[in-house]
N, C-alpha and C positions, 0 to 999 in steps of 0.2 A: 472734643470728638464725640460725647457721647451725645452730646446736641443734637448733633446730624443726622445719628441713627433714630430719633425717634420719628415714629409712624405717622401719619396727616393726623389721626386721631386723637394723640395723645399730643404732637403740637396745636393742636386748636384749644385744649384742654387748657397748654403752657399758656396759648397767648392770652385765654379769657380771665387769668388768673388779675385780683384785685391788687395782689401786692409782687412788686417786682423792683427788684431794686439796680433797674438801670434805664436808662435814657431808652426812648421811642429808637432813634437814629442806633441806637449800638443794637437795640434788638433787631430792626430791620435787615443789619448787617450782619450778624449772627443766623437768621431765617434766610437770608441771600445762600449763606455757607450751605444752607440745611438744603434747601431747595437743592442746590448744585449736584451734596452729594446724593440727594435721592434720586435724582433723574439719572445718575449715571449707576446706579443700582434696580433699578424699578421701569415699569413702563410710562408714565406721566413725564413730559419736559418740564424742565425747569420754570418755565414761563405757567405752566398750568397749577403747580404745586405751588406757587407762589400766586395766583391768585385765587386758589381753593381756600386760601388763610386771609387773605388781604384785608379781608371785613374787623379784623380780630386786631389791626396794627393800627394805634391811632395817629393818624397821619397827621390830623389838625392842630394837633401838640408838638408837630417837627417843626426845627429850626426851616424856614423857608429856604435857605441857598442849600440846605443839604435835604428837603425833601426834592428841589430842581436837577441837583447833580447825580443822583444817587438815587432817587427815585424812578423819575420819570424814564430811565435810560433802562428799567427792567421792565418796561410795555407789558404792565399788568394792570393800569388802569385806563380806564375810557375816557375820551376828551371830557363828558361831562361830569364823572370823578372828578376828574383832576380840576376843574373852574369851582366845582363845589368846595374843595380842599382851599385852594387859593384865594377864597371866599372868605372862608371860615377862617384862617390864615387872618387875615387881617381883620375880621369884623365876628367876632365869637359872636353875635348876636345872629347871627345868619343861621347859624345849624349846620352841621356836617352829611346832609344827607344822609344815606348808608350808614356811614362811619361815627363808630360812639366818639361821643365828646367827652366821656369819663375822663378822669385823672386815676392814672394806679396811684395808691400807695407805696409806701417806701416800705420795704420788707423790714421787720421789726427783728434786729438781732439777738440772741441769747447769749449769755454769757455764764458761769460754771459758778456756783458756789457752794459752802460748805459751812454747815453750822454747828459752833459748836455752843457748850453751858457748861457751868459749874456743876448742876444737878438739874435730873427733867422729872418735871410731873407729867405724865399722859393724860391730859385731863381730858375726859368724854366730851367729843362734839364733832358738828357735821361738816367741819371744814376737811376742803378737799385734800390738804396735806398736811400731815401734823409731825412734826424734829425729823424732818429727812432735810438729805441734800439734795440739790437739785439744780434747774436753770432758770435765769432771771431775766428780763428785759432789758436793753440796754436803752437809755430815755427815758424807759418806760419803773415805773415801782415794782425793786426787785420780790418784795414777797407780800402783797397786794393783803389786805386785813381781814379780807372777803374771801380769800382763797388760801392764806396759811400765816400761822400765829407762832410765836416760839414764846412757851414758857420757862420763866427760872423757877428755881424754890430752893432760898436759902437752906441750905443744911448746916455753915459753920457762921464763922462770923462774918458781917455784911462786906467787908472788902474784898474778899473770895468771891461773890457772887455776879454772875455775867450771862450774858447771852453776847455772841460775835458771830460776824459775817465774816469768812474769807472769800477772797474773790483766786481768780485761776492766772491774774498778772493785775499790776500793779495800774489801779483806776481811778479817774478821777471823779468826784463825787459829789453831787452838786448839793444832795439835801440829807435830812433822816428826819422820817417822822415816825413817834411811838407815841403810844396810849395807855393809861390804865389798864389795865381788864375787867377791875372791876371797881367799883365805887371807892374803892380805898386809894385817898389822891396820894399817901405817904410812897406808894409804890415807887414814886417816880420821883420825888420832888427829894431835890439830894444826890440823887445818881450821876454818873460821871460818867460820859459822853468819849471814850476816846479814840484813836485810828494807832493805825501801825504802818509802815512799811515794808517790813518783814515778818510779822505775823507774830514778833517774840517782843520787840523792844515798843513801847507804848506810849501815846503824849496824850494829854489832855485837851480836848477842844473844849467842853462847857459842861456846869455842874445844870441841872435840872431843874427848875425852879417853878413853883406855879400851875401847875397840873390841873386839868379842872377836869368835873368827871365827864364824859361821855363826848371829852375833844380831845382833836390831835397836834400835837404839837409837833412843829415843823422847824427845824432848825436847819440854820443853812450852815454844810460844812465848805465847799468850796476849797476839799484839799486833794493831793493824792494819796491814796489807799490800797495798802493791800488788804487789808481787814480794820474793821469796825466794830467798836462793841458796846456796851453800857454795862457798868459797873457798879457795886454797893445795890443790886436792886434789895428791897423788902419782900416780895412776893412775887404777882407775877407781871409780867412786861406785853406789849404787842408792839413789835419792831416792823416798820416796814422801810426799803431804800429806795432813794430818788437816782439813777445811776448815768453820768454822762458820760460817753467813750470818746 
């Protein structure tokens, strides 16, 4: 419902957007709604509000029998539109006229996590988030090494010491990769690798082995998880996750 209230201006804005995460065809149907209820609010027909946006809806990426059915029957484009659409339809090499031949993107979801450590050092530097919680990509690497780091620093003895990801429901996870922080390879080689389901009872995926300085290494866990962690660290860690939903 709130789709429909919005103004021609701020749908032109929706439609130009790069990431959307649904089908040409549901959006067109969705913008039919919109149109409807603004002309029965406003002065412009339905037929005009609908093609004040039309440039913005890419037609050349519609399934053909439902740009025929479902298109054509709302007479907001011109015969030579429409042969150009039908064009491009079958022969992308033609060009769409008018109409962008972009592909949106798939809107990139976030998902909730929470971090926690045995003990934090705050150590000075220009990364954009340092031991907060926050939100992570899903597909995408939940805490990116370029944009936030989590350090540990033992304070008792080395099996006490962790750094863990909790996630906000139980996910499955395709990678982890972690790095030194700094030249000292012992940080990592030995550490213990492991997931939860519950966030209390713990299993072992893989001890750490082989660290080389100034790479990352990339293990594949390919399990489900409610949190992840690494274990026994010596100093400090850089955690980043690979996250499939």
């Amino acid at each position: 419902d709130d789709f429909t209230l919005l103004s021609s201006e701020m749908m032109t804005w929706f439609l130009s957007l790069e990431q959307l995460d649904c089908t040409e065809e549901t959006l067109w149907q969705a913008v039919m709604k919109w149109a409807q209820r603004q002309s029965e609010n406003g002065e412009q027909s339905k037929e005009d509000l609908l093609k004040s946006v039309r440039f913005f809806i890419l037609f050349g990426h519609m399934n053909s029998a439902f740009f025929t059915n479902s298109v054509l029957s709302a007479n907001v484009l011109s015969d030579k539109e429409i042969i150009t659409i039908f064009k491009y339809q079958s022969n992308k090499d033609l060009g769409c006229g008018e109409f962008s031949t972009r592909r949106r993107k798939k809107a990139i979801q976030e998902i909730p996590y929470t971090m926690h450590q045995s003990s934090v050092y705050r150590y000075a530097c220009n990364y954009k988030s340092d031991l907060n919680d926050g939100y992570g990509m899903l597909n995408k690497k939940i805490a990116s090494r370029s944009e936030f780091n989590q350090y540990a620093v033992v304070t008792g003895s080395d099996h006490l010491s962790f750094v863990s990801f909790a996630f906000d429901a139980i996910r499955n996870v395709s990678s982890i990769e972690v790095a030194p922080f700094t030249s000292h390879l012992d940080e990592l080689n030995g550490t213990s690798l492991q997931y939860s389901l519950d966030g209390k009872s713990w299993s072992h995926i893989q001890t750490l082995q082989n660290a080389e300085m100034g790479k990352t290494m990339t293990i594949v866990v390919n399990k489900k998880a409610k949190a992840l962690r690494i274990c026994k660290i010596k100093r400090f860690v850089s955690m980043s996750l690979c996250i499939i939903h």
